[in-house]
C-alpha positions as MATLAB code, in Angstrom:
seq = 'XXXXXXXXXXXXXXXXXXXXXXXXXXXXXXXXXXXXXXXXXXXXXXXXXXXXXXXXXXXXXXXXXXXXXXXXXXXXXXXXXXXXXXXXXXXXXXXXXXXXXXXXXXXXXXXXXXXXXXXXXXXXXXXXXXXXXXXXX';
ca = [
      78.562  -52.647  144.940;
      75.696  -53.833  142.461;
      73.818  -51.456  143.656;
      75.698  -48.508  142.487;
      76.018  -50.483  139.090;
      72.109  -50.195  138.698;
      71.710  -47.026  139.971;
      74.370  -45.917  137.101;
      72.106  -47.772  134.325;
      68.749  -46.497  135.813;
      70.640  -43.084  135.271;
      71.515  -43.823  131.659;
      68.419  -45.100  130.630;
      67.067  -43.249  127.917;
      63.805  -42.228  128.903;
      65.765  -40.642  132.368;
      68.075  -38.831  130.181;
      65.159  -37.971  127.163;
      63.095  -37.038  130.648;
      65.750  -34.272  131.806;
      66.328  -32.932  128.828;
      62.736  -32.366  127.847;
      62.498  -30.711  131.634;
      65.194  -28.220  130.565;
      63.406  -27.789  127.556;
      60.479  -26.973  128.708;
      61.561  -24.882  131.275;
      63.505  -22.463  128.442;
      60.872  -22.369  126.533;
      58.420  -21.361  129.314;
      60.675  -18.384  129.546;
      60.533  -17.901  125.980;
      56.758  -17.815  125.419;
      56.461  -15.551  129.085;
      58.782  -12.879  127.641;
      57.032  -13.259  124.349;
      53.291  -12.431  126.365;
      54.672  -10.050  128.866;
      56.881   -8.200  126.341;
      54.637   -8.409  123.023;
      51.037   -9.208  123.498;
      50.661   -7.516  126.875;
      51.505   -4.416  125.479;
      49.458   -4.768  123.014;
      46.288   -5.211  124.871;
      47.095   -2.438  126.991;
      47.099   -0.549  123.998;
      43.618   -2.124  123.014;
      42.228   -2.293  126.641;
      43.977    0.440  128.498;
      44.676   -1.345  131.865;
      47.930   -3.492  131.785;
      46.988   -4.393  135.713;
      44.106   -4.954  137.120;
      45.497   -6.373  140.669;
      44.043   -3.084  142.237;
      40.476   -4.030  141.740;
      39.009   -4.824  144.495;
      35.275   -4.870  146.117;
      34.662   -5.396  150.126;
      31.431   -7.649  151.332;
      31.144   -8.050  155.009;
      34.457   -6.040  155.890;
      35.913   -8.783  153.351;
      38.001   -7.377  150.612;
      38.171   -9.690  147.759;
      41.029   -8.835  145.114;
      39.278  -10.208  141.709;
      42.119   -7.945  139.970;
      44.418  -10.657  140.704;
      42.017  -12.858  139.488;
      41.891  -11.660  136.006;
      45.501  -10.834  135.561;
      46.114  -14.827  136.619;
      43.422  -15.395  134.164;
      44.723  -13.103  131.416;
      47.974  -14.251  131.378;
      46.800  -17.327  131.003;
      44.490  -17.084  128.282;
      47.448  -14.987  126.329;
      50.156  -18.120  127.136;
      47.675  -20.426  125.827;
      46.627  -18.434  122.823;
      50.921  -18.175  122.415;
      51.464  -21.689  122.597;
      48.552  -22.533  120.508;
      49.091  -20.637  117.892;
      52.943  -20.486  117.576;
      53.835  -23.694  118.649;
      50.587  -26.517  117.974;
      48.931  -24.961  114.797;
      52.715  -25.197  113.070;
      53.867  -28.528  114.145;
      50.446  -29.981  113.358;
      51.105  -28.331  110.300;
      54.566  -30.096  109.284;
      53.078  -33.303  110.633;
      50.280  -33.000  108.368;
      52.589  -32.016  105.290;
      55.369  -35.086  106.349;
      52.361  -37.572  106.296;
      51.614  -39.149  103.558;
      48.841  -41.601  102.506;
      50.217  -45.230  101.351;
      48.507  -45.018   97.841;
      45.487  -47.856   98.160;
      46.395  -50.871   97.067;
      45.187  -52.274   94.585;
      45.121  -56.195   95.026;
      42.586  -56.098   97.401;
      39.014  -54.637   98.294;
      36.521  -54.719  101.184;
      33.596  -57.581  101.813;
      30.397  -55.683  101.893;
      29.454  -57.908  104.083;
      32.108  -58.054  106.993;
      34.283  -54.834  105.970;
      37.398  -57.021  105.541;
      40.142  -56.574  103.274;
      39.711  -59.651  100.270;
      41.625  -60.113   97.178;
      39.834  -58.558   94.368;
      39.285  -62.253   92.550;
      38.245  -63.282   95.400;
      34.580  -65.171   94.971;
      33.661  -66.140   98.832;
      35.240  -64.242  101.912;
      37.860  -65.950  103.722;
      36.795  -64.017  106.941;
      33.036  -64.154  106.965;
      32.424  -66.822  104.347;
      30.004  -64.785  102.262;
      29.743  -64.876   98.401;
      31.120  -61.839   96.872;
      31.270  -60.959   92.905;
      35.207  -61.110   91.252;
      35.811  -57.648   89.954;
];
């Protein structure tokens, strides 16, 4: 039964397995940031706006009724989820990536042609890239 051997690996592959899990994740933490909107922010821009629903507004054009209060709850919510997301979830990770990076300090055996941009030893009198003379420092 090879087959069932490679079905077994394709399973245990790590990107199938990192796959799920991120799946899982991301489905908890859908929940997370939904409760978060519909429990906190909502609330508060009823308090702000007054309406929490606008799914009854309505207006009728040729004995068509056309429910644009869905329209701009859909549209709310998902404004507010990506307001959420943005600024509790992006803004700080970009935040601790920024503060984990750091710069390699410049080094100091070499410089740039001004010719060709390259990176040259700083004694160097002609560039081994672009052949052009260039002054020793």
């Amino acid at each position: 039964m090879k087959w069932a051997s490679e079905f077994r690996q394709f399973l245990l592959r790590g990107n199938v397995v990192d796959l799920a899990v991120a799946f899982v994740m991301g489905a908890a933490f859908g929940a997370v940031v939904s409760a978060l909107v519909a429990d906190l922010i909502t609330p508060l821009v009823t308090a702000i706006v007054g309406q929490p629903d606008f799914s009854n507004l309505t207006f009728t054009l040729n004995n068509s009724v056309f429910r644009y209060g869905h329209f701009l709850n859909a549209l709310i919510t998902f404004v507010l989820l990506a307001a959420v997301v943005f600024f509790f979830v992006v803004k700080p990770i970009n935040a601790l990536i920024a503060r984990s990076r750091k710069q390699p300090p410049a080094d100091p055996t070499t410089r740039r042609c001004p010719e060709c941009l390259s990176e040259i030893p700083l004694e160097a009198r002609r560039c081994r890239f672009c052949t052009s003379e260039v002054q020793p420092t």
